[in-house]
C-alpha positions as CSV (number, residue, x, y, z in Angstrom):
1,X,17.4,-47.3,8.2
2,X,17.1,-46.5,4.9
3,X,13.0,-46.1,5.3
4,X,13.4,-43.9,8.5
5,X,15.3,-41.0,6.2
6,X,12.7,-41.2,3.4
7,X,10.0,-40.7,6.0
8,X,12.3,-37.6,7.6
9,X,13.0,-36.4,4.5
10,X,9.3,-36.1,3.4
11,X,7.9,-34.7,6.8
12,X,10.6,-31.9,6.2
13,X,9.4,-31.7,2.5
14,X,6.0,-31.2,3.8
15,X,6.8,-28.7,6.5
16,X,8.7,-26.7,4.2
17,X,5.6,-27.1,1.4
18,X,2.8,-26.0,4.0
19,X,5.2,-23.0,4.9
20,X,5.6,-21.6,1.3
21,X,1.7,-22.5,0.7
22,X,1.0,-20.0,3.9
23,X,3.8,-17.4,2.9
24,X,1.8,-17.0,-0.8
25,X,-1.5,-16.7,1.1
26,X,-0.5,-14.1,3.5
27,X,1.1,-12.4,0.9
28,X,-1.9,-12.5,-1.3
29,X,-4.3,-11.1,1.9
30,X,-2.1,-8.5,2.1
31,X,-2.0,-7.2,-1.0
32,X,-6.1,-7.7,-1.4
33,X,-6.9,-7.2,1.8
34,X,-6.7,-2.6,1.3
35,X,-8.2,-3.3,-1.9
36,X,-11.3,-4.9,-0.6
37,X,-11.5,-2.7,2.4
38,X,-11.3,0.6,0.4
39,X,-13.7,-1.0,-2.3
40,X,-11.3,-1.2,-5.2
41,X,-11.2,-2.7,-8.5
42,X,-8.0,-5.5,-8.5
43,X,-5.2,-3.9,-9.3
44,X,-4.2,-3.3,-13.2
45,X,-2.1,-6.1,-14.8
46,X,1.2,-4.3,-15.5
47,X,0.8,-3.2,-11.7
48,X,4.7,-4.2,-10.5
49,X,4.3,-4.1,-6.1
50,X,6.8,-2.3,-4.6
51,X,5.5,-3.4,-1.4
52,X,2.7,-4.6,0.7
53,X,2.9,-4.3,4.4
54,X,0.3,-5.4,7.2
55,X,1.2,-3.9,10.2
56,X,-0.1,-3.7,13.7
57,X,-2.5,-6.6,16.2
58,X,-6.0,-7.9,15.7
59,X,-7.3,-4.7,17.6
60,X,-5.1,-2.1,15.4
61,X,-5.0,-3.4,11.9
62,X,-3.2,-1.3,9.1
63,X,-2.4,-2.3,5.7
64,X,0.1,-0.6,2.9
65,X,0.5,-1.3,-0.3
66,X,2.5,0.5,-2.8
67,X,2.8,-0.6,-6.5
68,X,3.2,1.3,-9.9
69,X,2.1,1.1,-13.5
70,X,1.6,3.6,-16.7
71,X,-0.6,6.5,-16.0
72,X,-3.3,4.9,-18.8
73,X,-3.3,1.9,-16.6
74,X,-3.7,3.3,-12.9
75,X,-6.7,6.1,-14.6
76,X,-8.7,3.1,-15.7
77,X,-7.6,1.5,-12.5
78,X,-9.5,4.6,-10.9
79,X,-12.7,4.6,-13.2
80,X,-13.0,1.0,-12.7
81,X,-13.0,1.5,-8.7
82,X,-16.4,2.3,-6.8
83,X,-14.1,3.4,-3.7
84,X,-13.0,6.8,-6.0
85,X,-17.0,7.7,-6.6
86,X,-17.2,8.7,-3.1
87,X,-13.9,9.7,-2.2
88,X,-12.7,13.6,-1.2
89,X,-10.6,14.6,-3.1
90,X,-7.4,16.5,-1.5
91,X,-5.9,18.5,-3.9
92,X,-1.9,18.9,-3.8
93,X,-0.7,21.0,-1.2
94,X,2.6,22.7,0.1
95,X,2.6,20.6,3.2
96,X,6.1,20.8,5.3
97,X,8.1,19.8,7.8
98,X,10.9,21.6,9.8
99,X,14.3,19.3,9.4
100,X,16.0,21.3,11.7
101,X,15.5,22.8,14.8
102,X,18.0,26.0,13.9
103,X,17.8,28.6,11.1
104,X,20.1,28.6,7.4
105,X,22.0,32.0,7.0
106,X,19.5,33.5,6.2
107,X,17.6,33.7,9.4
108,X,14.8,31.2,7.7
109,X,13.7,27.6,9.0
110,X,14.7,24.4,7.0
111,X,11.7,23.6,5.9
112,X,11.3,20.8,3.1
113,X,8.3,19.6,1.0
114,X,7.1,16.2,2.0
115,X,4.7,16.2,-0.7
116,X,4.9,16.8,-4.6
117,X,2.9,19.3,-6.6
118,X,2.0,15.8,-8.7
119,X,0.6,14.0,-6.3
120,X,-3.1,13.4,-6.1
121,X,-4.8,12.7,-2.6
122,X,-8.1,10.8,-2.3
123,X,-9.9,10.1,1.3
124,X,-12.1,7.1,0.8
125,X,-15.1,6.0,2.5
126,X,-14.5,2.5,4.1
127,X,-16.4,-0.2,5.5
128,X,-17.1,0.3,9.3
129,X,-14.3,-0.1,11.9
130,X,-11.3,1.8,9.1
131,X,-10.8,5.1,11.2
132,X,-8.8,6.0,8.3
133,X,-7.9,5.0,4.3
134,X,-6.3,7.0,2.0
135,X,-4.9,6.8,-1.9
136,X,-2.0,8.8,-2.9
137,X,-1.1,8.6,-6.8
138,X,2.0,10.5,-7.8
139,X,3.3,10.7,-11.6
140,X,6.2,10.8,-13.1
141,X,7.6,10.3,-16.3
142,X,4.9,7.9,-17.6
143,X,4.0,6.3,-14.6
144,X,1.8,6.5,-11.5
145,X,3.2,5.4,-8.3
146,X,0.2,4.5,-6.1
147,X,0.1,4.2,-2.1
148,X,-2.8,2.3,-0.6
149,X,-2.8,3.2,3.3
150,X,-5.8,1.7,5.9
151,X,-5.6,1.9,9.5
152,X,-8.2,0.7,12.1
153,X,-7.6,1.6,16.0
């Protein structure tokens, strides 16, 4: 009796070890994974992840990755990464959005920025089958706030 619960108990230890093992890996290809795709340098050491997302099927692959880290940091991060020698450069724009679909007292639209005036936006050349991979890098205060975003339909 005794023998049949050690065995249990390890098979469940096991189980539980080869599930953590696979969490960390998938975690690790998805924060990687945009980096290797858009042809960037690893990510700086006082990068802190805010998150990293894979989303879609085999067919329709996206990954996000969002982390921050000082300004120093993330422009060495930049001069470091072959993906930024090509990239085109979109400089920041006014871009908006209506939030409602009826006017303020004065007659006008509510419209809203969706963007900040301080944040940078870089198109990169990928490796075939990416339709699409973009870098956004907003500061504030000190710090650079950095959005990795790949699609491929």
């Amino acid at each position: 009796m005794l023998m049949r619960t050690i065995v249990c108990f390890m098979t469940l230890l096991c189980i539980i070890i080869v599930i953590f093992i696979f969490c960390n890996i998938d975690r690790g290809q998805t924060i990687n994974k945009p980096l290797l795709i858009c042809n960037l340098a690893k990510l700086p050491f006082s990068a802190k992840i805010i998150y990293a997302n894979k989303t879609g099927s085999i067919f329709t692959r996206g990954y996000k990755l969002r982390f921050y880290a000082p300004i120093v940091d993330v422009d060495k991060w930049k001069k470091k990464s072959p993906g930024f020698i090509n990239a085109i450069y979109a400089p920041p724009a006014d871009e908006m959005v209506v939030i409602s679909s009826g006017t303020n007292k004065n007659g006008e639209h509510g419209w809203i920025p969706i963007k900040p005036h301080n944040t940078e936006k870089f198109i990169l050349q990928t490796s075939k089958g990416i339709c699409r991979s973009e870098v956004d890098i907003e500061k504030r205060n000190n710090l650079a706030f950095v959005e990795i975003y790949t699609f491929k339909d």
